[in-house]
C-alpha positions as a Markdown table, in Angstrom:
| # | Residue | x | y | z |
|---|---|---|---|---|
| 1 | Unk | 80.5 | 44.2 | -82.2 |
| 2 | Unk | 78.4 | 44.2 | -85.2 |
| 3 | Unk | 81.2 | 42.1 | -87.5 |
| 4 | Unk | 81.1 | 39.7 | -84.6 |
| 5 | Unk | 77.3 | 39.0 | -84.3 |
| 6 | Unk | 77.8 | 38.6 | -88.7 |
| 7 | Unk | 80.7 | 36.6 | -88.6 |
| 8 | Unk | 78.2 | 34.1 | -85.8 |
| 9 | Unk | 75.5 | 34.2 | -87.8 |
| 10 | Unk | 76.9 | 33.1 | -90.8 |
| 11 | Unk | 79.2 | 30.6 | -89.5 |
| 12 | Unk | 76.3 | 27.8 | -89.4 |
| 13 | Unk | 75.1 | 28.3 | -92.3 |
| 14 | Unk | 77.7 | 27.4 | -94.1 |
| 15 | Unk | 77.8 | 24.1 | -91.9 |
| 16 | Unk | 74.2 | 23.5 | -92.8 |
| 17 | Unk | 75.3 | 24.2 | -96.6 |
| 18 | Unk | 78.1 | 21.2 | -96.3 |
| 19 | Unk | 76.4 | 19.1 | -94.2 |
| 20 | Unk | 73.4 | 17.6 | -96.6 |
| 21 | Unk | 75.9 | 15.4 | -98.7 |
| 22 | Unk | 75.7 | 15.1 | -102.7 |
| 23 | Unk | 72.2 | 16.6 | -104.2 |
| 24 | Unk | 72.3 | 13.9 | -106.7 |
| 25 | Unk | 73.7 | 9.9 | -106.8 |
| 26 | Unk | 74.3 | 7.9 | -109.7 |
| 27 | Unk | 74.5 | 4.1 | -109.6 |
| 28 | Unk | 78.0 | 2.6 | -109.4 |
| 29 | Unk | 79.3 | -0.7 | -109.0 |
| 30 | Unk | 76.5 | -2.4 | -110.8 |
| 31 | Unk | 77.6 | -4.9 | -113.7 |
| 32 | Unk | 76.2 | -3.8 | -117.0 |
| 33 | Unk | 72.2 | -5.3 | -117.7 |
| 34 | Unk | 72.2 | -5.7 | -114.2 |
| 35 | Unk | 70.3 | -3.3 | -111.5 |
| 36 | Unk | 70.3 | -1.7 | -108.3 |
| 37 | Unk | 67.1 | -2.8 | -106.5 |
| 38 | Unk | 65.2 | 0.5 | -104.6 |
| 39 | Unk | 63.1 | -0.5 | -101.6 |
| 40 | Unk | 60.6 | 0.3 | -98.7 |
| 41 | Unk | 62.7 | 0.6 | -96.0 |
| 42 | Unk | 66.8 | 0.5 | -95.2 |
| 43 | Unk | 67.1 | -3.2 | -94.8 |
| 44 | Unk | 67.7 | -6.3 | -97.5 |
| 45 | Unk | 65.1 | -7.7 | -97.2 |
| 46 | Unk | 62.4 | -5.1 | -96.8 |
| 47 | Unk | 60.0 | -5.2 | -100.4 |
| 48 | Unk | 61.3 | -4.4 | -103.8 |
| 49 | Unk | 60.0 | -1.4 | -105.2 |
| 50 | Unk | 61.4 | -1.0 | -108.5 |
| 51 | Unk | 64.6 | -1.4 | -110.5 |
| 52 | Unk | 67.1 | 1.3 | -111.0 |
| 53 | Unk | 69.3 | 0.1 | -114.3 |
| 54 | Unk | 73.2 | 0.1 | -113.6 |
| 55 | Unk | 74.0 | 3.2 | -115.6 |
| 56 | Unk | 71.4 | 5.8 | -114.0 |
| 57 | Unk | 72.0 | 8.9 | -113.1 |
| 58 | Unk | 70.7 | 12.0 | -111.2 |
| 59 | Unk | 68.8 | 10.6 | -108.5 |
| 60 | Unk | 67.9 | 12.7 | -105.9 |
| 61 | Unk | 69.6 | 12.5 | -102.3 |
| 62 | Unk | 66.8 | 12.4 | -99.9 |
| 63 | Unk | 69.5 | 11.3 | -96.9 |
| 64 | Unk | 71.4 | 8.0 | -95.9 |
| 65 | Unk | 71.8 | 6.6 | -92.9 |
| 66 | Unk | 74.0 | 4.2 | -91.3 |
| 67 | Unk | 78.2 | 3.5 | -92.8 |
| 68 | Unk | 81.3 | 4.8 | -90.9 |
| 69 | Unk | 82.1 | 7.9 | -90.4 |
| 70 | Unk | 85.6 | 9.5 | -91.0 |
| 71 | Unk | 87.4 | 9.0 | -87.9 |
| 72 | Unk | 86.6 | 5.3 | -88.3 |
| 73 | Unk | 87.9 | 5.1 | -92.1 |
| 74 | Unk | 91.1 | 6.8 | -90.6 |
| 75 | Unk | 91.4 | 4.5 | -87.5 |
| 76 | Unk | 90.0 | 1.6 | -87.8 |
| 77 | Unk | 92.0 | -1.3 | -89.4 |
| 78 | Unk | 90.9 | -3.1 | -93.0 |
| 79 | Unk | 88.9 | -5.9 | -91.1 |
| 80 | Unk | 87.4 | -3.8 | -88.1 |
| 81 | Unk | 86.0 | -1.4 | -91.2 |
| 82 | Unk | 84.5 | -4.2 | -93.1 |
| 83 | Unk | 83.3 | -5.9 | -90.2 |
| 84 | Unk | 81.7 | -2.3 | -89.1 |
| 85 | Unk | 80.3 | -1.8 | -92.5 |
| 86 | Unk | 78.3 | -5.2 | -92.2 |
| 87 | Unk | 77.0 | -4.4 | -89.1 |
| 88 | Unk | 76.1 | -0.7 | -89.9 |
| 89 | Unk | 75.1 | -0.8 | -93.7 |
| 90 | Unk | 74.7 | 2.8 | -95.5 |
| 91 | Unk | 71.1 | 3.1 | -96.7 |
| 92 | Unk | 70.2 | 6.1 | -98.7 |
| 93 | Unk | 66.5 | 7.3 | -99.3 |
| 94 | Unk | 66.6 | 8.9 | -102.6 |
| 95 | Unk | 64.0 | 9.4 | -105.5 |
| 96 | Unk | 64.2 | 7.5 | -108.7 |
| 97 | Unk | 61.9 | 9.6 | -111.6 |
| 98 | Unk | 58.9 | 9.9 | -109.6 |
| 99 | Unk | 59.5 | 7.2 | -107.1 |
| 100 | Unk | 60.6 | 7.4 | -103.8 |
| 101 | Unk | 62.7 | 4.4 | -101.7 |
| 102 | Unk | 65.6 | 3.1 | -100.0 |
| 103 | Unk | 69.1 | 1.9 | -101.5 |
| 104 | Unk | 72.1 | 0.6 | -100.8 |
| 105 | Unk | 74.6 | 2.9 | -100.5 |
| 106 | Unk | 77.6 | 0.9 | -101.4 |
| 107 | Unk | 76.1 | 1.4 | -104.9 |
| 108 | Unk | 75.6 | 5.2 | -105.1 |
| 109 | Unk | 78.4 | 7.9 | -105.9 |
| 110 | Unk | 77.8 | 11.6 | -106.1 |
| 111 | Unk | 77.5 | 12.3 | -109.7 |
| 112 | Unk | 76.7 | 15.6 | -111.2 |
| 113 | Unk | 73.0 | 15.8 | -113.6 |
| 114 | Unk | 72.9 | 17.6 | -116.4 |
């Protein structure tokens, strides 16, 4: 009985462990002396913040929002994703040296920092 109670107990924490995403982004998909633009809110055209250069690295994951989830990416056809997508943009809140804002997430990968 005691192994049972254990084996519960430790089940969601290892969900809770998974479940956060990356710790850190870097930015991706950016042309070189070009940027990735971190703003107020999750929206385009919510107010600029600052710039995040196109190579950066280690910024923290604060928690996106918004993107497909897997059972669309393995359902859905090549136009009903990208017309999902646009309607349901990724945002992710993350924190760029001391700064703190929203990006897009179709410019963020997880990428280690050293």
């Amino acid at each position: 009985m005691i192994k049972n109670v254990i084996i519960l107990c430790l089940l969601p924490l290892s969900v809770f462990a998974t479940a956060d995403g990356p710790t850190f982004y870097g930015v991706e998909g950016v042309a070189k002396g070009h940027h990735l633009t971190l703003r107020e809110k999750p929206t385009f055209d919510a107010t600029p913040i600052t710039y995040i250069p196109h190579n950066t690295i280690c910024l923290e994951n604060l928690g996106c929002q918004g993107g497909i989830s897997l059972k669309d990416f393995q359902t859905l056809s090549e136009n009903e994703l990208a017309k999902k997508i646009k309607e349901n943009p990724r945002w992710c809140k993350i924190k760029y040296n001391s700064t703190i804002g929203w990006a897009f997430g179709k410019f963020l990968t997880e990428k280690p920092c050293p």
